[in-house]
Legacy VTK file of the C-alpha trace (Angstrom):
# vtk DataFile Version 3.0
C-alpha trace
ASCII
DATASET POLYDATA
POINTS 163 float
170.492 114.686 117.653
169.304 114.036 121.045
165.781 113.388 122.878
165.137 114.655 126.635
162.480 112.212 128.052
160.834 113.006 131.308
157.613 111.504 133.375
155.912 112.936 135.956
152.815 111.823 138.274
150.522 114.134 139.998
147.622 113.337 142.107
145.603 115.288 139.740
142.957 114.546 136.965
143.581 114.467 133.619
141.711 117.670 132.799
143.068 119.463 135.579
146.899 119.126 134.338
145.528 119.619 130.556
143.872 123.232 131.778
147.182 123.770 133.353
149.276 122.922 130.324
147.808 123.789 127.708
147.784 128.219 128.795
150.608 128.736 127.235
150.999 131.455 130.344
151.633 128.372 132.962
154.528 127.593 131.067
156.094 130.869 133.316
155.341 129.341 136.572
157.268 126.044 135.750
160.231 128.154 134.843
163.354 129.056 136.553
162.786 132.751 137.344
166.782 133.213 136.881
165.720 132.594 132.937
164.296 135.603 132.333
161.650 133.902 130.640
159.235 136.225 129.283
156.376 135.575 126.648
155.939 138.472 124.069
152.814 137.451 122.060
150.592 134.708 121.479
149.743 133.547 124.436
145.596 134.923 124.823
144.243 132.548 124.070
144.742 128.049 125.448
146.774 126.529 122.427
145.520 126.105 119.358
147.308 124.149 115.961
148.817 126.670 114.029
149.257 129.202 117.595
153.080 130.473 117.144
154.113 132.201 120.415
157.015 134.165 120.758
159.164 134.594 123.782
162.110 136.098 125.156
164.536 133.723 127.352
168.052 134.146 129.039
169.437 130.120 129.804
172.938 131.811 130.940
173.857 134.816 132.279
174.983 137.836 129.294
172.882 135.412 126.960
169.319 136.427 125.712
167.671 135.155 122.768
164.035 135.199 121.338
162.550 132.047 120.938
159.335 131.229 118.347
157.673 128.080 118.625
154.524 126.979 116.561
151.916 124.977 118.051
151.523 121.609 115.348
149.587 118.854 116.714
146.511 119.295 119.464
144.825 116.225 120.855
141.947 118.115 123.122
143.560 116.320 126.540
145.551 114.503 125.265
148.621 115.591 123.891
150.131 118.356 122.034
153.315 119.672 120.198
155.115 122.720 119.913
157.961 122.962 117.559
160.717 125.707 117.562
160.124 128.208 114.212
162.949 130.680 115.378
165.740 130.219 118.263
168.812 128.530 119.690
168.478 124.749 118.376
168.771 123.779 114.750
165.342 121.864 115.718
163.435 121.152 119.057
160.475 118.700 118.859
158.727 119.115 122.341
155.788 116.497 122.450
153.469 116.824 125.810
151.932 113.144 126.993
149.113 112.669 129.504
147.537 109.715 130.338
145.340 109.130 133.440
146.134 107.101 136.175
145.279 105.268 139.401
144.683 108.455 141.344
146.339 110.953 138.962
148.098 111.729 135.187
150.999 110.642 134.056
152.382 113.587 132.161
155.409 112.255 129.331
157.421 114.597 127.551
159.373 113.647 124.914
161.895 116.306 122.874
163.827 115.745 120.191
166.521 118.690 119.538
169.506 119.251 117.901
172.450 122.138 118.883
173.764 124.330 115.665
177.568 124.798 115.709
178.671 120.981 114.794
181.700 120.473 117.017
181.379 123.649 119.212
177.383 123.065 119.604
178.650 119.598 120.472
181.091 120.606 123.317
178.508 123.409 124.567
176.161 120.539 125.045
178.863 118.427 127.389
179.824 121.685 129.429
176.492 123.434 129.514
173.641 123.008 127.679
172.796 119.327 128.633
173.142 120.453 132.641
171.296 123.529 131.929
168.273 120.905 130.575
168.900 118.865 133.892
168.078 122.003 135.767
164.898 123.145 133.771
163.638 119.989 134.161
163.532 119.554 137.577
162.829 122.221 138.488
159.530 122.130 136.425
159.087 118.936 138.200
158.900 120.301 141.534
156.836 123.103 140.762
154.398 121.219 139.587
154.668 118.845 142.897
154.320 122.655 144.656
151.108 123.491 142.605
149.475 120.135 142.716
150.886 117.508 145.516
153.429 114.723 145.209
152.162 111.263 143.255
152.915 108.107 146.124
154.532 105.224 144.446
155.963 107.018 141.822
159.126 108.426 141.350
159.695 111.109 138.427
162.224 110.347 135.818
164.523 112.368 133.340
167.393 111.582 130.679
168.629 112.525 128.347
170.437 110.486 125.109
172.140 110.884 122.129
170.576 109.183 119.448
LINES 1 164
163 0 1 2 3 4 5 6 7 8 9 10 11 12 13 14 15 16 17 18 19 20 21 22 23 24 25 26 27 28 29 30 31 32 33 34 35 36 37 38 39 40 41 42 43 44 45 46 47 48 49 50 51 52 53 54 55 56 57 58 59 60 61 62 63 64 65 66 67 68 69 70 71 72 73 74 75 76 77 78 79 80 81 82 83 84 85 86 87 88 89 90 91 92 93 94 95 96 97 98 99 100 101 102 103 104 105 106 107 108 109 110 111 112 113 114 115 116 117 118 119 120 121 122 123 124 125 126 127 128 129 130 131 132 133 134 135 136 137 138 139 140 141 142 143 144 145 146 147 148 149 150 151 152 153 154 155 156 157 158 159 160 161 162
């Protein structure tokens, strides 16, 4: 098992990043275009418990999968979670954070996932999958800092562990 943690701060209000997250269309801006990220149903409508929206994503060149996650948990601006139902991990727990601020949100995310393949999954993390992460990540990160401004005083953070 592992768990991705990131924070970031934007100098926006707490309902502005929760109308931005929670269109489950946003979630194609924040994403590396060389992903192929594509959402094929679902998304009409802001997220709902029970929503499952399915998409179609390339992390790595010659490699294309469909992913289906379920939204589970919706705190109206608060927080929600979206939980993989069909794709590449044996489980991904992706929990959304945000929290207001001295002149902005503090948006958390927490994920809990786990690679099939036991020793193979384990060396495609090491060589790929963990960098590939690295690279999502910040790049979300600076899209958002595009879309909405940079946060003063606070610096964004991301790791990753293996619990």
């Amino acid at each position: 098992m592992h768990q991705l943690h990131a924070i970031q701060y934007l100098p926006i209000s707490k309902a502005a990043a929760w109308d931005f997250l929670s269109e489950p269309g946003n979630l194609k801006v924040i994403t590396p275009q060389h992903m192929g990220f594509h959402i094929l149903s679902g998304a009409d409508r802001t997220i709902f418990e029970g929503q499952i929206i399915q998409y179609r994503v390339s992390p790595f060149t010659g490699y294309s999968t469909r992913w289906v996650t379920e939204i589970t948990h919706v705190h109206h601006g608060d927080y929600f979670v979206d939980e993989q139902r069909f794709g590449p991990y044996d489980l991904w727990h992706h929990k959304h954070f945000l929290e207001s601020v001295e002149d902005g949100v503090r948006m958390t995310d927490v994920i809990d996932f786990k690679l099939p393949g036991g020793f193979l999954g384990r060396i495609a993390y090491r060589l790929l999958i963990r960098k590939q992460l690295y690279r999502i990540f910040n790049y979300r990160t600076k899209r958002l800092q595009e879309l909405f401004g940079s946060f003063d005083g606070a610096s964004p953070s991301l790791s990753i562990t293996t619990l």
